[in-house]
N, C-alpha and C positions, 0 to 999 in steps of 0.2 A: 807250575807255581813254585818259585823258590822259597828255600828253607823259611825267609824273612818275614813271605807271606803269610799273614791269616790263611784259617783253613775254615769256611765256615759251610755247616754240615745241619740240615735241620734233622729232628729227632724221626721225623718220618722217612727221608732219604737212611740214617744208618739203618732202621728197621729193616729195609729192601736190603740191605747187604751192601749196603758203600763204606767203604772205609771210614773210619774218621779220625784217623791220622796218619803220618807215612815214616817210618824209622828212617834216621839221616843214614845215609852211605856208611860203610864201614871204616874207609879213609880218614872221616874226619868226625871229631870230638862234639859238634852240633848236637844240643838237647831240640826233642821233637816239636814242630811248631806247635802255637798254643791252640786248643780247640776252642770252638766256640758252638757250646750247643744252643742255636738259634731255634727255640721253642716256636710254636704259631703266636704265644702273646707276646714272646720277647720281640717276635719279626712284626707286630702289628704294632706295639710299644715302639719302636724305632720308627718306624714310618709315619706313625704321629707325631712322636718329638720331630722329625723333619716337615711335618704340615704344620707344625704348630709355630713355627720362628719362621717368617719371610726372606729371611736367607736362600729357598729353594728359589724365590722367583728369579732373580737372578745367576743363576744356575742351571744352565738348561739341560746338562745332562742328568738332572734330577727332576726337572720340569717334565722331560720325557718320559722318567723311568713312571711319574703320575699317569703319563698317558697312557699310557702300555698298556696300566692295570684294565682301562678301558674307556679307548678312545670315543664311544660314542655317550657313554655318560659324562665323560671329559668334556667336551664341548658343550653336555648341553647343561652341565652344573657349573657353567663359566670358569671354567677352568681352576676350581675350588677343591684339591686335595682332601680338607678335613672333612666334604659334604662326600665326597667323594667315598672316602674308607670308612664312611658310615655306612655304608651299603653295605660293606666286607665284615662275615664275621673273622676271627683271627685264625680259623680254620683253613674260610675259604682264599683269606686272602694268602696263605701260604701254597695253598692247590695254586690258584693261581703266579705267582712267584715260582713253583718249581716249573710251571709249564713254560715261563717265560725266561728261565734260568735268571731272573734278577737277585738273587741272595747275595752274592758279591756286591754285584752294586748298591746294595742298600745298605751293608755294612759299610763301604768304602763310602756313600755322601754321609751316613751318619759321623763315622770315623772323621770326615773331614770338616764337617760342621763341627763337631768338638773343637777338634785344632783349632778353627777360627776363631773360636768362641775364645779360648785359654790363650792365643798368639801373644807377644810380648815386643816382637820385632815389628813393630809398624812406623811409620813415615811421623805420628805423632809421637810418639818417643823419643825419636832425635830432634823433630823443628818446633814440639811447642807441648815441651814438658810442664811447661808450669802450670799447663789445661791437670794434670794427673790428680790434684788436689783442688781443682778449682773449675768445675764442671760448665760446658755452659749450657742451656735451659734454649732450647727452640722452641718458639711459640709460632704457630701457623691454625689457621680457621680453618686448612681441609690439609689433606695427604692424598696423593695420586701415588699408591705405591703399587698397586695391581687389580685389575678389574674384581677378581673375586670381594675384597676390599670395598666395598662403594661408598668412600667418606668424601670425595671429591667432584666437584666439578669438571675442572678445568688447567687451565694454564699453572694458575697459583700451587694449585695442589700436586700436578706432576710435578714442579720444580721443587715444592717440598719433600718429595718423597724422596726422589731424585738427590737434592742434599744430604737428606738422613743417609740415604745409602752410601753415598760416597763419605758422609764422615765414618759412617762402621768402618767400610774398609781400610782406611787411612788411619783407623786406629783412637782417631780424635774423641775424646770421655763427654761424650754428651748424650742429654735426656730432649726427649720434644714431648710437646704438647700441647693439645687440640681435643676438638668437642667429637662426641660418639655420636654420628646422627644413624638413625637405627632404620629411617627411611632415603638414608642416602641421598644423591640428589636423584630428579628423574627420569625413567623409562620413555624417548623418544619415540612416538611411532606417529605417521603422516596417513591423514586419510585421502579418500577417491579425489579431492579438490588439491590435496598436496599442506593440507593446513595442517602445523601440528598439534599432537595431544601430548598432553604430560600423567606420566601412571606414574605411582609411589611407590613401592616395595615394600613389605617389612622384611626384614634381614632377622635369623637367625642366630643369637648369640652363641650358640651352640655348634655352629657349623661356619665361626669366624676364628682368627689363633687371639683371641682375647682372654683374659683372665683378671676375675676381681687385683687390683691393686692393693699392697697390702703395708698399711703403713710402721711406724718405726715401731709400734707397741706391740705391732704383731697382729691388728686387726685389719681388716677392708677399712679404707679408707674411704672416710665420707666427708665432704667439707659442707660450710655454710656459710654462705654471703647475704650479710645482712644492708637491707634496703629500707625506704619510707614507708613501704608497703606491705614488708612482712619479709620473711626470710626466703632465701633460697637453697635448695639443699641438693647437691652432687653427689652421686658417687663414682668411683674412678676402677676405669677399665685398665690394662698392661697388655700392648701389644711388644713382639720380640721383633726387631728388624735387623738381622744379623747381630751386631754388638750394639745397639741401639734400643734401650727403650722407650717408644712411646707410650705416654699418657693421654686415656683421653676422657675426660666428664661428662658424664649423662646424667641428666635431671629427671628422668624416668623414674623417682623414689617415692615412698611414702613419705608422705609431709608437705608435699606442694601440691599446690593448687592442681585442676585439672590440665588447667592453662598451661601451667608451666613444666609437668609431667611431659608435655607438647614440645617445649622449648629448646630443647637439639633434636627433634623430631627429624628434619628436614634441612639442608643446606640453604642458605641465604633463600630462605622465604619466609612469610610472615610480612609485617609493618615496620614502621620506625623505634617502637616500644618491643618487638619482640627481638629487633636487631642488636640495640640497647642491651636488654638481658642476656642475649647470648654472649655478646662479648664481656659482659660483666664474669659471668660464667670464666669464659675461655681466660680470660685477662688476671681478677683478683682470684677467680676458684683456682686457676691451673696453679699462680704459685703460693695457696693455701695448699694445694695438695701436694707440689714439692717440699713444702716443710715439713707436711705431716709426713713423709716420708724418710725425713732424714738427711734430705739432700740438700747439701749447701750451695749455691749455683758461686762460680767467679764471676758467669757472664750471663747476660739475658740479651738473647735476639729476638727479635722481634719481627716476623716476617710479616710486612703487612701493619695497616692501623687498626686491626684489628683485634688485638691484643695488646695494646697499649695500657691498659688500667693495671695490666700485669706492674708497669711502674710505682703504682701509687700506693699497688699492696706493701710493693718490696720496698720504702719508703716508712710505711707506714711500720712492718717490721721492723726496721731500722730502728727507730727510734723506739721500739717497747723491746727487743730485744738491747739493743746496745747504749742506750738513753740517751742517744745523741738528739741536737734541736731537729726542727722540722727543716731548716737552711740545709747543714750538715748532712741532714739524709739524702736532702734531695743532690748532693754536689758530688754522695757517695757514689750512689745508684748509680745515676749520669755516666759516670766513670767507669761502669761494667756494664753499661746497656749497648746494642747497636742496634740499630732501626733500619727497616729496610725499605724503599717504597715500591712498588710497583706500578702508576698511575700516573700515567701523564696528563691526566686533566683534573682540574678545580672539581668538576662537578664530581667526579669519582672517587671520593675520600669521604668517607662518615663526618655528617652531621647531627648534632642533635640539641634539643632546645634546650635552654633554661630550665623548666621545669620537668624534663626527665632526666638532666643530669644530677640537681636535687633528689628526685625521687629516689634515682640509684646509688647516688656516692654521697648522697647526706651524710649517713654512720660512719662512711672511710674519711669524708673532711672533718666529724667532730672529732675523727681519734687524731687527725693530722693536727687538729687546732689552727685549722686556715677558716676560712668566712668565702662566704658563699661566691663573690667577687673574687676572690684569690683562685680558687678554684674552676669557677671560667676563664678567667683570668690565662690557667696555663693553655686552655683548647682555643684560645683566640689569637689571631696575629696582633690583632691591636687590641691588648689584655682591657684597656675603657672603655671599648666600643661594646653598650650593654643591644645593642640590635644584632652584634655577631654571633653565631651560635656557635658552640665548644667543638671543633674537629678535630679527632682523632689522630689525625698524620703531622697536624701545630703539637700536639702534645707529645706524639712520638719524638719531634726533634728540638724539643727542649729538653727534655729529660733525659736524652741521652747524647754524649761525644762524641760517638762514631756514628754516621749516617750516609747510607749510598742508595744509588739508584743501580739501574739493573744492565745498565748498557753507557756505552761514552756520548751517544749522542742524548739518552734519558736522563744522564748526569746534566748537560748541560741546561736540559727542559726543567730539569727540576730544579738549578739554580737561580732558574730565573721565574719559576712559580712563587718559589720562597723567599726570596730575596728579601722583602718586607721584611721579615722575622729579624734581618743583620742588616736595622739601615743604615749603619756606619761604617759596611763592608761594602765594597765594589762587587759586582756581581762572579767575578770570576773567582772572588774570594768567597764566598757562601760557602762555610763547610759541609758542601752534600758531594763525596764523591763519588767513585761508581766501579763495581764491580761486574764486569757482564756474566749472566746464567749460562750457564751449561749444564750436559744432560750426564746420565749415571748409564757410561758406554755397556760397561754387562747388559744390562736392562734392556737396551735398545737394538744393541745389533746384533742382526739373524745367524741363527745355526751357523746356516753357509758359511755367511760372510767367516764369520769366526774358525771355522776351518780352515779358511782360505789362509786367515790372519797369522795361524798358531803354526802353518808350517813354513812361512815366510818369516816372520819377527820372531826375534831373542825367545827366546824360553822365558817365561815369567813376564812376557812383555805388559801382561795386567797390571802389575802394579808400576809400572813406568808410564801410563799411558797418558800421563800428561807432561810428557819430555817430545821436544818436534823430532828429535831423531829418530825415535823409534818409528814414527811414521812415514820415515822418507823410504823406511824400505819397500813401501808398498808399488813402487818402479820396478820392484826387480820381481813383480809377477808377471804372468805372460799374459798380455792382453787381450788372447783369445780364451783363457779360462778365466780373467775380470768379467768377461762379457757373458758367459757361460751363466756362468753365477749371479750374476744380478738378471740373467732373460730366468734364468729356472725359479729366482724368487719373485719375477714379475707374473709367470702362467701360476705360481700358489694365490698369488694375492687376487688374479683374474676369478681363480678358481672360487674361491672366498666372497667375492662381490657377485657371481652367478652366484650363491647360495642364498644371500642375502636379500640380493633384489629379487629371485622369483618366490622366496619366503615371504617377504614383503606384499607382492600381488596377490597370495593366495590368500594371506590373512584381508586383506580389502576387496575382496571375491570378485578380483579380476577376471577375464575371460580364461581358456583354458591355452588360447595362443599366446594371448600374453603373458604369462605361466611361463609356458615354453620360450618362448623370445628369451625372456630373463636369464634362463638356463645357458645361453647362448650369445649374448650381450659382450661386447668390447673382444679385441680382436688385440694378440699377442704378439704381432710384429707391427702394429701400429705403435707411434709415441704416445705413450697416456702421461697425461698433465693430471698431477694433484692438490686436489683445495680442499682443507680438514682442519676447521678451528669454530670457536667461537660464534655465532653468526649475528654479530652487531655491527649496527651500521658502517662505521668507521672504517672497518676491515672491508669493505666494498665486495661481497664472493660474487657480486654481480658483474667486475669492473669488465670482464673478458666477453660482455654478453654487450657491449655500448653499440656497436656493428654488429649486427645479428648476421647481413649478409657474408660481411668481410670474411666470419667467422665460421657461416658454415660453408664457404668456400675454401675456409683448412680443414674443415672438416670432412667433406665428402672429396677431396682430390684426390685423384685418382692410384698417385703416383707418390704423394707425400699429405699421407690424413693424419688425424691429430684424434685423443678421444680423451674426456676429461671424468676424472671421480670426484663428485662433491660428496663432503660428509659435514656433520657440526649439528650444532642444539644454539636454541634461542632462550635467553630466560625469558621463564612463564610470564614475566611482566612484558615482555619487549616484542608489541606489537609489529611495528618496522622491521625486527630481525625476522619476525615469521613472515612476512609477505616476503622477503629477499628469501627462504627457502622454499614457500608455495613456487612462485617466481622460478626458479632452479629446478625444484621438482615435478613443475609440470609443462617442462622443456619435452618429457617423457610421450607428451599426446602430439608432439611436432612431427610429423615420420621425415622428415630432413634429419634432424636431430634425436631420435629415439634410443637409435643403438648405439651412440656415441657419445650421449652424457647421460650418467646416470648420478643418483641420489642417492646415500648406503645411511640407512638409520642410524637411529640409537649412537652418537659417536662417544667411545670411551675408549681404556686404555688398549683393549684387543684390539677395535677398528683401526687405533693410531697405528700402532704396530705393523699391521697385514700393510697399510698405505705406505707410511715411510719404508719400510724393507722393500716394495715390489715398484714404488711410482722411477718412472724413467725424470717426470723433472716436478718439484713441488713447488707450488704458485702461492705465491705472500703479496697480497696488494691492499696493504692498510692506509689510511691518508697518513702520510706525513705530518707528523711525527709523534704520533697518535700509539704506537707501535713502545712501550717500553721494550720489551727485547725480543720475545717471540723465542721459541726453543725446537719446535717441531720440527722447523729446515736443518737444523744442526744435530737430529736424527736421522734424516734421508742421509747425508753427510759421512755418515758413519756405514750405511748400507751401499754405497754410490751410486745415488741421487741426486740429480745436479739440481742448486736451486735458482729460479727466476722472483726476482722479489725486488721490489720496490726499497731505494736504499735508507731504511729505515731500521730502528732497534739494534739489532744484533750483525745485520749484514751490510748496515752503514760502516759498520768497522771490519770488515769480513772480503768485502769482495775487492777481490786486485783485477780482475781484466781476463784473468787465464781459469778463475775455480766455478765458473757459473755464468747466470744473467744477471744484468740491471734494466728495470723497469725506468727507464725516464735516469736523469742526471740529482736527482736528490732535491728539486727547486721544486716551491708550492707556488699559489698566488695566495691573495687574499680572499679570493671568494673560490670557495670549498666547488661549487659548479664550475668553475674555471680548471681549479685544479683537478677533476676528476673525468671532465673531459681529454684532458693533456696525456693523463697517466693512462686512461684507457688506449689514446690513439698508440701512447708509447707499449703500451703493452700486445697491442696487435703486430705492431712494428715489429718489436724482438723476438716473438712468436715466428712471424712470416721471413726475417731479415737473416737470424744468426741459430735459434734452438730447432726448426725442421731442417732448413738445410745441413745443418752440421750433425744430426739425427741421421739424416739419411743417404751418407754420402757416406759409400761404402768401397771396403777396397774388392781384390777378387776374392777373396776370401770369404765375403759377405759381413767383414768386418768394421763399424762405424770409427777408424782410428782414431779421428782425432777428439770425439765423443769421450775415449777412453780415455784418453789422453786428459781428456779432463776432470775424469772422475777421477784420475790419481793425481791430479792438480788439486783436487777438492780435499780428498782424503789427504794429501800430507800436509796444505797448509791449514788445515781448518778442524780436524778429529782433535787435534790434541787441545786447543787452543781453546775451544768451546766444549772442555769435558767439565762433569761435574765436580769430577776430583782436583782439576786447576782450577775452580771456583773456589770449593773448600779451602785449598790450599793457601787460596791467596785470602779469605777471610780469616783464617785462622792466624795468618803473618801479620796484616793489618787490622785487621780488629779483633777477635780472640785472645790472643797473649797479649798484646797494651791491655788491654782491658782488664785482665786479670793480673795484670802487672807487672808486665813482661815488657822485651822491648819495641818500640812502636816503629812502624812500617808506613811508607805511602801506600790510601787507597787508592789504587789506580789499575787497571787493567795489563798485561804484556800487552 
């Protein structure tokens, strides 16, 4: 350890007789390094502070040093630190720490989590200073920031989380904010017929990194939004996400109803009236509760129509703080809002009638001094048509200047959904442009990988990572140790899906061979195909099943077999999505197809993980153009993963011919049965024509070259391009700083 180092010594180690510090040389003038007597509570005190800020999840050599303490409580506390070191008195948890010599490293992530915290040098200090005094306010209905975590569904919510993270890192002065559902969304599990059940949870406040909110006066902050019906009453949670605070409001208080005690209960369940209130909550409480807290916003995003009332508050603000008209408020707002959509279809954007928009924004339109018409008025495309009902994503983009969608071909869906709103604009003129999602690469890519990365690329290459050079170096690794490293993360993930699936049989009191079978299930030199999303119609997870025969004849050949992983959840409403997983999961009683497709529950952010790091190629086959961007292939991506996907969302603008598959040439018809037979045949096609052969065409080595060849084709045009940090980056150029008054940018994608 040199002089410069920490020396850290706990008080039970110097008792044994270890030194606890080392006199410098006699040569040289060095006073002795500093000690640090790391008591048991000071070493329990640090490793809370490290579980109590989300900063460790992206961190994985901190992530580990959680596992250590103990791996099999680890896994089975969902990989939850603070549930975790509730077990540990600060005794034991030091016994354990000297046995595993972790003292050093617990100093050095804390140590380094400080740094972070205090850093001054970041990417938003030099490109978009004028954020320093002029914060912007993220508003999203869930966060996908780690499974311990359960505020998320889905797509929506990983991508939210995913941008919080990348704006910490980039340094960017922003707050988010969203609803506490204390029952998260729910526990997947499929019975003996393959139909699934939905379980609820209650979550622990105490074993979450939450903490009362506490506003400028110096008390927990409680808001109240008043409705036709009586008031509703919040109080507000503070999570830490690296340099990132989330806010989020639970109606679980004294003063409301029973009803409404209920009312973040649960993610998107309930009716039309409890939808209504939640976003009322999420929208006018979230930025009640940013005021009470002192915080000025420059900007307001809006991720989603989901938090759009958020406008009407800050409006409404407007004009009792600054006494400007109700025009004036609303031209201010506009001016610092961005909207963001993610929904490529009509029917998929909040509506709501007449008389619940009444019942809930009656008190916000009397303070506005609009009439009941003016106020429909903004949620209709045709403000007279009194038979249209108020939508959420009309009112998002009136109210605000800056509006994009989530990918270039979503941009152009969405130009021509809205176009009504600018009938005096040609459709290519429709101010909705588009930013495509990307994912927060910490988060995502494996151990390995990142070893692999860290002694190949620049030093500090993380915070460059979304520059294309830095990923060209990924050629100059040796093809046999790429191939290494992505088979060693495929036998973990194998290893992960045998747990799951014979866990799975025993709970539904399978026989004792089928038990076993599970334990044994998919085979490590076979190509495994992955499908993990959502399971609504649209997205077809059936399309690869249209030839049963075609299909298990790639599957049982002899000489070049195929084995596929499904995983995904249906909401509880969406009868059609559960027959497409009964459907899929009880492929399981076919003995053709047994040991070669299986079903992995419960999908959330651990299952995403084990798939994308381990799948050899990840299958996307949603109907055209049905698909706003999709993210999860642009995780395999970053592990090398090659994706096969239908060129839609994200990989309509993504695929050149050399980094992947294309499903079919990008053409639909007009009848949805037309097109899904076409897409199915083209998907057998490309399966059987171009990803087995080139799978399994190996040199003497036993190495697939030109396979490789393409995952480093994958990785350097496509890691950087689709990160979450060149997402932020390019919101922050084009909507962020205009917004707050800085200067403006085309929205548009590299």
């Amino acid at each position: 350890m040199s002089q410069a180092e920490e020396v850290v010594v706990s008080t039970s180690r110097s008792a044994k007789g270890v030194s606890s510090s080392r006199p410098a040389p006699a040569t040289t003038t060095l006073s002795p390094p500093r000690l640090i007597e790391l008591s048991p509570q000071n070493l329990y005190d640090k490793c809370m502070a490290l579980a109590r800020n989300l900063w460790w999840s992206w961190h994985p050599e901190v992530t580990n040093m959680f596992r250590e303490l103990d791996p099999i409580r680890w896994r089975q506390l969902d990989h939850n630190p603070i549930a975790l070191l509730a077990e540990f008195t600060p005794e034991r948890l030091e016994a354990r720490a000297a046995e595993l010599v972790l003292y050093s490293r617990i100093n050095q992530a804390y140590r380094r989590l400080k740094e972070y915290l205090a850093g001054e040098s970041t990417w938003s200090n030099v490109h978009a200073g004028v954020l320093g005094s002029k914060p912007v306010v993220y508003f999203s209905a869930e966060f996908g920031i780690h499974e311990s975590v359960p505020i998320y569904s889905g797509g929506l919510g990983v991508l939210s989380g995913d941008h919080i993270k990348s704006a910490s890192g980039l340094g960017i002065p922003l707050v988010a904010v969203g609803l506490f559902y204390d029952q998260g969304y729910f526990r997947q599990q499929l019975d003996i017929d393959g139909y699934q059940h939905e379980e609820y949870l209650q979550s622990r406040v105490e074993a979450l990194p939450i903490e009362p909110a506490i506003g400028a006066d110096g008390e927990p902050v409680m808001v109240q939004i008043d409705t036709r019906s009586g008031t509703l009453f919040a109080k507000v949670w503070k999570m830490s996400v690296g340099r990132v605070s989330l806010y989020l409001l639970d109606s679980d208080v004294e003063g409301n109803k029973p009803e409404d005690r209920e009312l973040t209960s649960r993610l998107y369940g309930g009716d039309t009236r409890v939808r209504i209130r939640q976003e009322l909550v999420l929208g006018i409480g979230g930025v009640k509760a940013i005021r009470a807290m002192g915080i000025v916003p420059g900007v307001y995003h809006l991720n989603e129509g989901h938090s759009v009332f958020a406008t009407l508050e800050a409006v409404r603000g407007r004009m009792d703080r600054d006494g400007y008209s109700y025009d004036e408020s609303v031209r201010r707002v506009a001016r610092q809002t961005v909207f963001t959509t993610h929904t490529p279809v009509p029917a998929g954007h909040d509506r709501f009638d007449s008389g619940l928009i009444e019942e809930h924004l009656g008190p916000t339109r009397d303070a506005l001094g609009i009439s009941h018409d003016q106020l429909m008025g903004l949620g209709r495309v045709e403000p007279h048509n009194h038979n249209e009902p108020f939508c959420m994503t009309v009112l998002g983009l009136k109210l605000s200047r800056r509006a994009n969608a989530v990918s270039a071909l979503h941009g152009h869906v969405s130009r021509k959904m809205w176009a009504n709103l600018w009938p005096w604009r040609i459709e290519e003129e429709v101010p909705i442009g588009h930013i495509t999602n990307g994912v927060h690469v910490p988060s995502w890519l494996s151990w390995q990988m990142l070893q692999l990365y860290d002694r190949i690329f620049p030093v500090n290459w993380m915070k460059r990572m979304g520059e294309p050079d830095i990923w060209q170096k990924i050629y100059e690794v040796d093809p046999g140790e790429l191939w290494e490293t992505h088979y060693a993360l495929k036998n973990l993930l194998l290893q992960f899906v045998r747990r799951r699936v014979s866990r799975q049989c025993r709970r539904r009191g399978e026989s004792d061979e089928a038990v076993e079978m599970a334990r044994t299930v998919l085979d490590p030199n076979i190509l495994t195909i992955g499908f993990a999303r959502r399971f609504a119609t649209y997205k077809r997870a059936d399309l690869v099943l249209g030839d049963i025969d075609r299909l298990f004849a790639m599957i049982s050949d002899p000489d070049r077999p195929i084995q596929i992983i499904f995983a995904g959840k249906a909401h509880p409403a969406d009868e059609p999505g559960k027959g497409l997983i009964r459907k899929i999961a009880n492929l399981r009683h076919d003995p053709r197809l047994a040991s070669r497709i299986v079903f992995v529950e419960d999908y959330d952010i651990n299952v995403c993980r084990h798939l994308i790091q381990g799948v050899d190629v990840w299958l996307n086959n949603p109907r055209r153009p049905l698909e706003a961007s999709g993210t999860s292939g642009q995780k395999v991506v970053l592990n090398g993963g090659l994706n096969c996907s239908i060129l839609d969302g994200w990989w309509a603008e993504a695929f050149d011919g050399r980094n992947g598959f294309a499903i079919g040439r990008g053409e639909t018809h007009l009848n949805d049965e037309i097109t899904d037979r076409r897409d199915g045949e083209a998907l057998q096609k490309v399966l059987q024509d171009e990803v087995i052969p080139l799978f399994y065409d190996r040199d003497p080595d036993g190495l697939p070259r030109e396979w490789i060849k393409m995952m480093m084709n994958s990785i350097s045009s496509l890691a950087w391009r689709f990160s979450a940090h060149r997402m932020v980056m390019d919101y922050a150029r084009a909507c962020y700083v205009p917004a707050a008054g800085g200067v403006s940018c085309d929205m548009t994608n590299r």
